[in-house]
C-alpha positions in Angstrom: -12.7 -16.9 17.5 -12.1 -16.2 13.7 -15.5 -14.7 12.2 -16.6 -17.0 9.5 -20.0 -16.2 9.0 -20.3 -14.1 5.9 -22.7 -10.8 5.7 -25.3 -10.2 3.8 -24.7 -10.0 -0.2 -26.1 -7.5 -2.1 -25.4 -6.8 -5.9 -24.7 -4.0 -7.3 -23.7 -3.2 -11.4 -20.3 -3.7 -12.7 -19.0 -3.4 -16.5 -15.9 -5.2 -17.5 -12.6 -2.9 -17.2 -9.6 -4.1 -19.3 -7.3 -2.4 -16.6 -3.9 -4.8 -16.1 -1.8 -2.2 -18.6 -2.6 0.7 -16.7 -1.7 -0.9 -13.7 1.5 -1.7 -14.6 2.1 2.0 -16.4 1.1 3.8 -12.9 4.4 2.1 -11.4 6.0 4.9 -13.0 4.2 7.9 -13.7 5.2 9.9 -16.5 4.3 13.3 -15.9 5.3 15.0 -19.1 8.1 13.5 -20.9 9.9 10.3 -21.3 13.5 11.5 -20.7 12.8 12.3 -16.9 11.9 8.7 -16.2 15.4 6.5 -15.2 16.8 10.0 -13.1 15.9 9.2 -9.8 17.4 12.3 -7.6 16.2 11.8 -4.6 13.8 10.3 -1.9 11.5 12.4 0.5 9.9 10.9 3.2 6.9 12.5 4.9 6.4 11.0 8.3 3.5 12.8 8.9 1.4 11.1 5.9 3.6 8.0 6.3 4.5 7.5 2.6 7.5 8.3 1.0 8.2 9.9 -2.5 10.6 9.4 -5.5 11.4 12.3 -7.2 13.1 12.1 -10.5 14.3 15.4 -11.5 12.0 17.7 -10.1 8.8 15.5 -10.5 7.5 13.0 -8.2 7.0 9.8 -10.3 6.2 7.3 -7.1 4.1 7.5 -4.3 4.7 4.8 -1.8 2.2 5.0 1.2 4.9 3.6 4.1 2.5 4.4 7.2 -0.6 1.9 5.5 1.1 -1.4 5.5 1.2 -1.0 9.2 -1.6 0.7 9.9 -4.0 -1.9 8.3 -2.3 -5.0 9.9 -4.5 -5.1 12.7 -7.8 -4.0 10.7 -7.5 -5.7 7.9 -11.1 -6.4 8.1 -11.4 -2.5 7.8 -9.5 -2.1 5.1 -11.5 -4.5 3.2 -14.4 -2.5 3.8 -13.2 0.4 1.9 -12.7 -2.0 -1.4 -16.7 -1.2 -1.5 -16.2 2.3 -1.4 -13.0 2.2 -4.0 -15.9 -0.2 -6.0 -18.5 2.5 -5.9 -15.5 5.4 -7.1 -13.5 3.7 -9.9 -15.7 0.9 -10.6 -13.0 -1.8 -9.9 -12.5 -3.8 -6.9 -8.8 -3.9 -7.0 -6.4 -0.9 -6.4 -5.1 0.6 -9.4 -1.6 1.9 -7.4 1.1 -0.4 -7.4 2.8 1.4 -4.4 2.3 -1.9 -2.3 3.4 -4.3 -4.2 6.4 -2.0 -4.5 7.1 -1.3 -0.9 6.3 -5.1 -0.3 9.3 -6.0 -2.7 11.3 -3.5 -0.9 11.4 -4.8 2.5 11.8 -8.0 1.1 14.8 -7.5 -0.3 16.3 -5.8 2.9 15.1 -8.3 4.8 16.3 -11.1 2.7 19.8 -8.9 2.2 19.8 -8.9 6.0 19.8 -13.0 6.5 22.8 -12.7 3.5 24.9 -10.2 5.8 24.0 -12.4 8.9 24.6 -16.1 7.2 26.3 -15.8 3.8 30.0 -15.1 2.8 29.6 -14.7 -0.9 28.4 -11.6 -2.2 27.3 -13.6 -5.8 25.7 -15.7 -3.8 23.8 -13.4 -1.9 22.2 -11.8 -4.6 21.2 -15.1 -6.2 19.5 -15.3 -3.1 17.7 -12.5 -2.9 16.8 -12.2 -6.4 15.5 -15.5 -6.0 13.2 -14.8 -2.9 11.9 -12.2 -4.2 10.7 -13.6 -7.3 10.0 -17.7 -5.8 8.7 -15.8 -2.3 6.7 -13.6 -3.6 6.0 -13.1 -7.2 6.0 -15.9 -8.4 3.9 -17.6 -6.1 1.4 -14.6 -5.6 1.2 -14.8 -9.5 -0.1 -18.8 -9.2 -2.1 -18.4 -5.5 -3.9 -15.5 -6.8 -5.0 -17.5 -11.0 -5.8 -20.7 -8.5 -8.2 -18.3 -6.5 -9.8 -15.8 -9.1 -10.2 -19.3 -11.1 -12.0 -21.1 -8.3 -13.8 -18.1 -6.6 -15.2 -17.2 -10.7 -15.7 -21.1 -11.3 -18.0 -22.5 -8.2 -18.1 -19.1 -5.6 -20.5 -16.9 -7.7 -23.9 -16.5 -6.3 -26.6 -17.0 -9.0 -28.2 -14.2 -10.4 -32.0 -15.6 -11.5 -32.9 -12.1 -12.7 -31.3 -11.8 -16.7 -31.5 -7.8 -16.1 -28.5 -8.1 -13.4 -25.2 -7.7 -14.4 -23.3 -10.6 -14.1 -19.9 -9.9 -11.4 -16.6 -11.6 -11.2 -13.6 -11.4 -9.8 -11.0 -9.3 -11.2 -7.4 -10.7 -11.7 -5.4 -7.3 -10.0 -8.1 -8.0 -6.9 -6.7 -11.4 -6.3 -3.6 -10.9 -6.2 -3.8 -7.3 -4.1 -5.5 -10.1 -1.5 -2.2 -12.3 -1.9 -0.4 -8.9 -1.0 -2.2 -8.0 1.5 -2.4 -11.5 3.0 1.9 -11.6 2.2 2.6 -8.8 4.2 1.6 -10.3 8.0 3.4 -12.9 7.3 6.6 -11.1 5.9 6.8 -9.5 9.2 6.7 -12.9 10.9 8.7 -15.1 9.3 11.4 -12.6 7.8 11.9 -9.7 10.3 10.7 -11.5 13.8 12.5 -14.9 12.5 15.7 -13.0 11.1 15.7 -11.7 15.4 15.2 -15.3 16.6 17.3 -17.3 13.8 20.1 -18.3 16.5 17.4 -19.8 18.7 15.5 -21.2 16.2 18.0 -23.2 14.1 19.4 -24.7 17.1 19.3 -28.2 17.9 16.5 -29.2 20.8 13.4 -29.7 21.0 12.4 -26.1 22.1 14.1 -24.9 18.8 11.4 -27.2 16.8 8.4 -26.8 18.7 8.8 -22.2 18.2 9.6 -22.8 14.7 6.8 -24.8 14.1 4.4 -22.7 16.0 5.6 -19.2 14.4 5.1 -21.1 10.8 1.5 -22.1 11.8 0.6 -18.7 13.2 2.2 -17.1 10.0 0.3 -19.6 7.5 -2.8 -19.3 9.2 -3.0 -15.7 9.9 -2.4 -15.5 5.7 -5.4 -17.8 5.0 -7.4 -15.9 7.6 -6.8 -13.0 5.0 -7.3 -14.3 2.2 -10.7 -15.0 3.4 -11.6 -11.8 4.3 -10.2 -10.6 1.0 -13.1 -12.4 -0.6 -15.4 -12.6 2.0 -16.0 -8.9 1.5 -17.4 -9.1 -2.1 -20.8 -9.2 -2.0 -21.5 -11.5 -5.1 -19.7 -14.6 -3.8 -20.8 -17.5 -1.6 -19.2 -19.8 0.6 -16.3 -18.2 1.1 -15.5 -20.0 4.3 -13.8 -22.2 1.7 -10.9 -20.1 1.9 -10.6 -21.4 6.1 -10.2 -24.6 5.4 -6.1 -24.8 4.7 -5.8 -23.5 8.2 -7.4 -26.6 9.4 -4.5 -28.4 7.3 -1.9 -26.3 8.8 -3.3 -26.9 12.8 -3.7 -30.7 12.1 -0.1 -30.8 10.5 2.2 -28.9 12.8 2.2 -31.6 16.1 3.1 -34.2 13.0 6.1 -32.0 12.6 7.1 -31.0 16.1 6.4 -34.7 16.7 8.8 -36.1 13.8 11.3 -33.3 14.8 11.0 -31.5 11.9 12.2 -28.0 12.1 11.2 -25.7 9.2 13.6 -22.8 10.4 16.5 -24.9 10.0 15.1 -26.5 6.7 14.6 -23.2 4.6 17.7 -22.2 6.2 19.6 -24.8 5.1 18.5 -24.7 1.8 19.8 -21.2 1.0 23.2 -21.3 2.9 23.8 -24.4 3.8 25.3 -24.4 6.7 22.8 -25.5 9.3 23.4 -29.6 9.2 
C-alpha cells in the first residue's frame, strides 16, 4: 500500500537564493579558460563510482553520476531524505548539478534513436523525431508540470507560520522540476526501453495487445505521481501533500474505459510518429 500519511513538519530557516544561472553555468564547468570548453577529447567511465566523465582537453568539464539513476529507483523515498541533508549543507533544496537532467536527455535520445532504427526509414525524419521527444517528452513538459506544481504547492500547500520571527519557506523552482526528473526517469525505463522490447506485441491487433499496453501506461503514470508525491511530501513546511495521489486515482478509474473501448495507447503514440501502425 502506497504510504500517504505525511511525517511530522518541522521548520527550519531558509534565505532566498537567486540560484537558476549557476545552475545552468555548472553544465559546463570552466575550469580555467574559455578556449577549452567545445574540445571534448574523450569519455572515461568509472564503473566502480558508476559515473562517467567528459574530459575536454585534459580537464574534466562534466561529471555525470551513471550508477545513481539506478541505484535510487527503488529508494526513492531514501533519496528524498538526503534533500534534508543537501538543505542543511547548501541551503537549497534542489541539486545544483545538472548531471541528471543531462544523463536523462541522454538515454532519451538513444532510446528514442532506437524506435527510429526499429520503425523509421528516413534519416530526416528520424531526427525530427527525436529532437522532438526530447524537447515535447521531456523538457517541455517538465518545464510546465514542474511551474503548475511549485505554483500550487507555494499558493494553497504552505503550512502557516503564526510566529512573525519564522522565516517564511517556499518552494524553489530547480526543486520542482529535479522532482519531475526524478519522477521522469521510472517511467523512461518503462515506457521507452521495456516498451521499445515489447513494441511487436504491443501494437498488434487483439485484445491482449490492448489490455498490456494499457496496464504498462497505468503502472508507468502512476508510479510517476507516486513520486512526485514523495518529492514534496518530504519538505517539511508543506501540508496536504496527498494532493499530489489523487491523478493516480484518475489514471486507475480511466484505464478499463480504455481497455474497454479498445483503445490502445502503444499503437496510438506509435502511430503518431511513424505512421505506419493503422
Amino acid at each position: 500500500m502506497l504510504p500517504t500519511v505525511s511525517k511530522g513538519r518541522s521548520t527550519s530557516n531558509s534565505r532566498p537564493n537567486p540560484m537558476f544561472l549557476q545552475y545552468l553555468r555548472r553544465i559546463i564547468k570552466k575550469r580555467h579558460s574559455v578556449p577549452y570548453i567545445g574540445r571534448v577529447t574523450g569519455m572515461v567511465v568509472n564503473s566502480g563510482l558508476g559515473e562517467a566523465r567528459l574530459m575536454c582537453g585534459n580537464k574534466w568539464i562534466l561529471n555525470i553520476p551513471f550508477g545513481k539513476c539506478f541505484t535510487y529507483v527503488p529508494r526513492q523515498k531514501l533519496y528524498y531524505q538526503h534533500t534534508k541533508y543537501h538543505k542543511q549543507t547548501k541551503n537549497q533544496w534542489a541539486r545544483d548539478d545538472p548531471a541528471f537532467v543531462v544523463i536523462c536527455s541522454l538515454l532519451l535520445v538513444v532510446a528514442t534513436s532506437a524506435y527510429c532504427a526499429a520503425y523509421d526509414h528516413s534519416s530526416a525524419h528520424a531526427v525530427f523525431v527525436v529532437i522532438s521527444v526530447l524537447l515535447f517528452h521531456f523538457l517541455i513538459t517538465g518545464i510546465i508540470l514542474a511551474t503548475c506544481c511549485w505554483f500550487l504547492t507555494n499558493a494553497y500547500l504552505r503550512e502557516e507560520t503564526p510566529n512573525s520571527h519564522v522565516v517564511e519557506q517556499r518552494v524553489e523552482w530547480l526543486y520542482a522540476f529535479d522532482v519531475h526528473c526524478n519522477s521522469f526517469f521510472p517511467m523512461f525505463v518503462l515506457l521507452y526501453v521495456i516498451h521499445y522490447f515489447l513494441s511487436p506485441l504491443l501494437v498488434a491487433h487483439g485484445f491482449i495487445p490492448i489490455l498490456l499496453s494499457n496496464l504498462l501506461f497505468m503502472v508507468a503514470t502512476s508510479y510517476y505521481h507516486y513520486l512526485n508525491f514523495l518529492g514534496y511530501d518530504v519538505l517539511p513546511f508543506l501540508e496536504r501533500t496527498t494532493f499530489f495521489l489523487y491523478p493516480i486515482g484518475c489514471v486507475i478509474i480511466l484505464s478499463p474505459i480504455f481497455i474497454l473501448s479498445g483503445f490502445n495507447p502503444s499503437r496510438y503514440i506509435m502511430n503518431m510518429y511513424f505512421s505506419q501502425f493503422q
